[in-house]
C-alpha positions as CSV (number, residue, x, y, z in Angstrom):
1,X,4.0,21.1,-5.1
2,X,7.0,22.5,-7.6
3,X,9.4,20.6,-5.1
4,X,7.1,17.6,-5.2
5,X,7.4,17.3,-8.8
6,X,10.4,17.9,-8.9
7,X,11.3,14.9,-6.2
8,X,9.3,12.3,-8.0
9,X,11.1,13.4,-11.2
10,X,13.9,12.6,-9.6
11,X,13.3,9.5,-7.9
12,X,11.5,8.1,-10.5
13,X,11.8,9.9,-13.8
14,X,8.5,10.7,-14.1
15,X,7.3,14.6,-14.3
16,X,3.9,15.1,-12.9
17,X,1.2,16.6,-15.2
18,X,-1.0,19.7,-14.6
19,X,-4.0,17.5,-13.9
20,X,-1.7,15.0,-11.5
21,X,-0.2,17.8,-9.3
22,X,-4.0,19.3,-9.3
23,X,-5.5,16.3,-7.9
24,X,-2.7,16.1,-5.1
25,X,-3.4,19.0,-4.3
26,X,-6.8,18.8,-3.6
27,X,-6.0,15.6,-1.7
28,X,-3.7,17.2,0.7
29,X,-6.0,20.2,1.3
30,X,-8.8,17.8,2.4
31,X,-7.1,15.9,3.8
32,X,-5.9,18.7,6.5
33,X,-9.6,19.4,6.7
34,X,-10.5,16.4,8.0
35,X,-8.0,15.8,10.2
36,X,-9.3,18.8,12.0
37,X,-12.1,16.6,13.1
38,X,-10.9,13.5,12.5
39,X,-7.4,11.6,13.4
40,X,-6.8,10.7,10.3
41,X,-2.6,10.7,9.8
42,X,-0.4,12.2,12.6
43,X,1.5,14.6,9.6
44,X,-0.3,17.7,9.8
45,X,2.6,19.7,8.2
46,X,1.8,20.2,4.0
47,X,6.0,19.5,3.3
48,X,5.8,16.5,5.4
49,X,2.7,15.4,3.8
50,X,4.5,15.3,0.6
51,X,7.5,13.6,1.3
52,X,5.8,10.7,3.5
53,X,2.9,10.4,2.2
54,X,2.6,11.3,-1.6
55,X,6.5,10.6,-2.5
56,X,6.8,7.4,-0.1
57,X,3.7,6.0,-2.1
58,X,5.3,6.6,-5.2
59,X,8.1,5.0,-4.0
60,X,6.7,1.8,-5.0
61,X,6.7,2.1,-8.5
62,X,10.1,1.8,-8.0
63,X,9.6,-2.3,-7.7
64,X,6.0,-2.3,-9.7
65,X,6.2,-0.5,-12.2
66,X,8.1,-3.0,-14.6
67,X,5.4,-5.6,-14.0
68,X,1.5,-6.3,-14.4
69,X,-0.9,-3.7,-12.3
70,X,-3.8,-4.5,-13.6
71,X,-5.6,-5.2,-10.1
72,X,-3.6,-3.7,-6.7
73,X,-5.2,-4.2,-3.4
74,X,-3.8,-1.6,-0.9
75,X,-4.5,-2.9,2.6
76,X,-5.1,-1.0,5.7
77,X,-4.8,1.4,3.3
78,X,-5.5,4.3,6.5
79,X,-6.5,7.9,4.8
80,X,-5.4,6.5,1.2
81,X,-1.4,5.6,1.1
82,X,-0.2,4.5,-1.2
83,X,-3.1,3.3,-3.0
84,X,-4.3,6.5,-3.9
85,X,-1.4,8.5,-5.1
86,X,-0.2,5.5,-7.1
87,X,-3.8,5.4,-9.0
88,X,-3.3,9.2,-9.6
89,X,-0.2,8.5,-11.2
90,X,-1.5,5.4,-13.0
91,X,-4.6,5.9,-13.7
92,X,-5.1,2.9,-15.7
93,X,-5.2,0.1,-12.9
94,X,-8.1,-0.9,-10.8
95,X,-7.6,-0.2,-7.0
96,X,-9.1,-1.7,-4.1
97,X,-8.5,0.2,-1.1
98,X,-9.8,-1.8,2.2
99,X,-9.6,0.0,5.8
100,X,-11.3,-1.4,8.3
101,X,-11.6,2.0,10.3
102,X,-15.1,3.6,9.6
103,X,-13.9,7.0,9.3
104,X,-10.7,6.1,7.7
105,X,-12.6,4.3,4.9
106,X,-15.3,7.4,4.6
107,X,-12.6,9.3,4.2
108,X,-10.9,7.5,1.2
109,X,-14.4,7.4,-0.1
110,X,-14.9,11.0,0.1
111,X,-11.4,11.6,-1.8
112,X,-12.0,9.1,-4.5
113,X,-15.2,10.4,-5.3
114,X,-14.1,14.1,-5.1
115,X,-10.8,13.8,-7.6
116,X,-13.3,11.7,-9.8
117,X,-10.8,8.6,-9.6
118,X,-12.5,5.7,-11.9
119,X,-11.8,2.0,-11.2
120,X,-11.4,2.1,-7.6
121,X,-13.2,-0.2,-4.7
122,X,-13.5,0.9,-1.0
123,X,-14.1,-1.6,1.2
124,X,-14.6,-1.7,5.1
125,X,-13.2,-4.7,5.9
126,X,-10.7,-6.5,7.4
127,X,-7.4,-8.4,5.5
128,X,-8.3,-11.9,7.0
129,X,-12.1,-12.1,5.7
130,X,-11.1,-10.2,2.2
131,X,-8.7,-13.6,1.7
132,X,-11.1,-16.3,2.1
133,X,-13.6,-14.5,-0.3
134,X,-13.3,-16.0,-3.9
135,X,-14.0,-12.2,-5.4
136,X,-10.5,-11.3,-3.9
137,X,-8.7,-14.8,-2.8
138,X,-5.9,-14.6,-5.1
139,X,-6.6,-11.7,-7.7
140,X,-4.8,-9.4,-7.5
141,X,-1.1,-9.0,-9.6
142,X,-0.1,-6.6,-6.6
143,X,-1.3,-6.6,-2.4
144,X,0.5,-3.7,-1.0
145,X,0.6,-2.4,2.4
146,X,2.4,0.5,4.5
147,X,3.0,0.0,8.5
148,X,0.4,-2.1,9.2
149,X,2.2,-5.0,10.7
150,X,5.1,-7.4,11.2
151,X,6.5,-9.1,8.1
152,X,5.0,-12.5,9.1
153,X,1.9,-11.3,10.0
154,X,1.8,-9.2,7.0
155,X,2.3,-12.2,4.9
156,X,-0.7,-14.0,6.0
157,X,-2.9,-10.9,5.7
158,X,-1.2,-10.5,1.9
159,X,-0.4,-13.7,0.1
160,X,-3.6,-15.2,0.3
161,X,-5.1,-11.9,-1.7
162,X,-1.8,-12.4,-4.8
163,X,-2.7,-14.1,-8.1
164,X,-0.1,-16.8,-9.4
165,X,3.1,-14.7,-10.8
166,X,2.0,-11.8,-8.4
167,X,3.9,-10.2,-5.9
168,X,3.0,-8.7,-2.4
169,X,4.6,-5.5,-1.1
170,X,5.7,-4.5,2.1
171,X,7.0,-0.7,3.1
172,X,9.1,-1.0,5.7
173,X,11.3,1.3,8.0
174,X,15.2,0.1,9.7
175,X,13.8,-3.2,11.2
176,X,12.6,-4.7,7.4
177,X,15.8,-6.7,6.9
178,X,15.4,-8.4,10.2
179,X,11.9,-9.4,9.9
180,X,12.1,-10.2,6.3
181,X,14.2,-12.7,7.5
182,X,12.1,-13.7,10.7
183,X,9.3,-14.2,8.5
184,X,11.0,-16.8,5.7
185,X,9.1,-19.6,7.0
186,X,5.5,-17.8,6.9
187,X,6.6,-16.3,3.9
188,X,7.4,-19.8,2.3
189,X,4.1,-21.5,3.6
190,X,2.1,-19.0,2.3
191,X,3.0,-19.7,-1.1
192,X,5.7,-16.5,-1.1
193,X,9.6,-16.4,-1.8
194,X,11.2,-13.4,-1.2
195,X,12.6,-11.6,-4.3
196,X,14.0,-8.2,-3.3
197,X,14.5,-5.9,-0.4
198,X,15.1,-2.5,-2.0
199,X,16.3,0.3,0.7
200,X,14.4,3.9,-0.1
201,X,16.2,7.3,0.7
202,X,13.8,10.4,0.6
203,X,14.8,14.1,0.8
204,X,14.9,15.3,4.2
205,X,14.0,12.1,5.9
206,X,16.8,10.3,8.0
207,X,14.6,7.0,8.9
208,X,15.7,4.1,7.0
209,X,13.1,2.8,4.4
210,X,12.6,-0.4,2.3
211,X,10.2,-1.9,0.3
212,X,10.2,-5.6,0.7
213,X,8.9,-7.8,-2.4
214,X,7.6,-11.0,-1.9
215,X,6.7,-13.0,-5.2
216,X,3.6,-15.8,-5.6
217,X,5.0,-18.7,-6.6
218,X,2.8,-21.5,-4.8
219,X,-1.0,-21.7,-4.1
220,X,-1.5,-20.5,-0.6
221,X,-3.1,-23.1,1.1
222,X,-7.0,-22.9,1.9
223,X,-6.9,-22.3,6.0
224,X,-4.9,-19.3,5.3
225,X,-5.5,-16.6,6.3
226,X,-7.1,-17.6,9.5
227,X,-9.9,-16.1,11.0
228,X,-9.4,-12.5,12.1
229,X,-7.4,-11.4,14.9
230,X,-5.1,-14.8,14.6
231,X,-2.5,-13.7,12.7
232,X,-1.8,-10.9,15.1
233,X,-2.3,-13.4,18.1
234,X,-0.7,-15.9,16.5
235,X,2.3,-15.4,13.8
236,X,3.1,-18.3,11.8
């Protein structure tokens, strides 16, 4: 974890306390436990796990740190990334992770209950029915998501969940500049403008990353999202 530390200090001027660097590693232990039983993450190797998972979630604060966190929704949020290392590092904002995968979501239950993590909302449920509920329809300062879908797609699942002054954030490998583009007209019906496309170098890893910020500046209209499975069937 020393190198760990030492990366995020690096990348983001911030140094890791005792308690911080204890609670990751807990989280990486179980999660290699359970991925012995269940598929959890295809990174099995404890390096790897640190660099893209718990340093690649960090990365975000990169873009969010400078603005409002009160409320982040982290969606298809898998075994936890990035919502939960960002809440271990910020312990003040109030998560809500939502996986729609059973034993993903048991999982981040599991972890969030094990490192004691306050302020934090699992829910098994899908992007498209969180967005129409008026308990998450356009509440939250932050809607982040890692490789869960194209850029317009992504939009419709992540907009509709932004407050007014918000943002929504996309992590993105090489093809983010195209689809950021592809997507402007989603982006722009949905109530989005895009503000920043900030590329992401991490040690030891050649694959281009970016993290792709899409500010709230208009109401997203009231049939959006669309009912699930649309979006993906369907891209505005």
């Amino acid at each position: 974890m020393r190198e760990l530390a030492q990366s995020v200090n690096s990348l983001l001027g911030i140094r890791l306390t005792s308690a911080q660097i204890e609670a990751l590693s807990i989280y990486e232990q179980q999660l290699l436990d359970w991925n012995e039983r269940v598929n959890l993450t295809a990174i099995r190797d404890p390096k790897k796990i640190r660099i893209k998972h718990f340093l690649d979630s960090f990365s975000c604060l990169l873009v969010m740190r400078a603005t409002p966190m009160e409320r982040v929704i982290d969606v298809g949020s898998g075994a936890g990334f990035p919502g939960i290392p960002l809440k271990i590092i910020c312990p003040s904002m109030q998560l809500t992770l939502a996986e729609s995968v059973g034993k993903k979501a048991d999982f981040c239950r599991y972890i969030v209950q094990k490192l004691c993590l306050n302020g934090v909302e699992v829910i098994q449920e899908r992007a498209e029915t969180l967005g129409q509920l008026p308990s998450h329809r356009e509440q939250y300062n932050w809607a982040v998501a890692r490789a869960v879908a194209e850029m317009s797609v992504l939009a419709e699942y992540l907009l509709p969940l932004v407050c007014m002054g918000g943002a929504m954030l996309a992590m993105k490998g090489e093809s983010a500049p195209i689809e950021t583009q592809a997507a402007e007209n989603a982006v722009r019906l949905l109530g989005g403008r895009v503000s920043r496309l900030l590329p992401v170098t991490l040690p030891g890893v050649v694959d281009e990353r970016f993290l792709v910020v899409v500010n709230k500046v208009a109401a997203t209209p009231k049939q959006y999202p669309r009912r699930a499975g649309m979006p993906t069937k369907k891209p505005l």
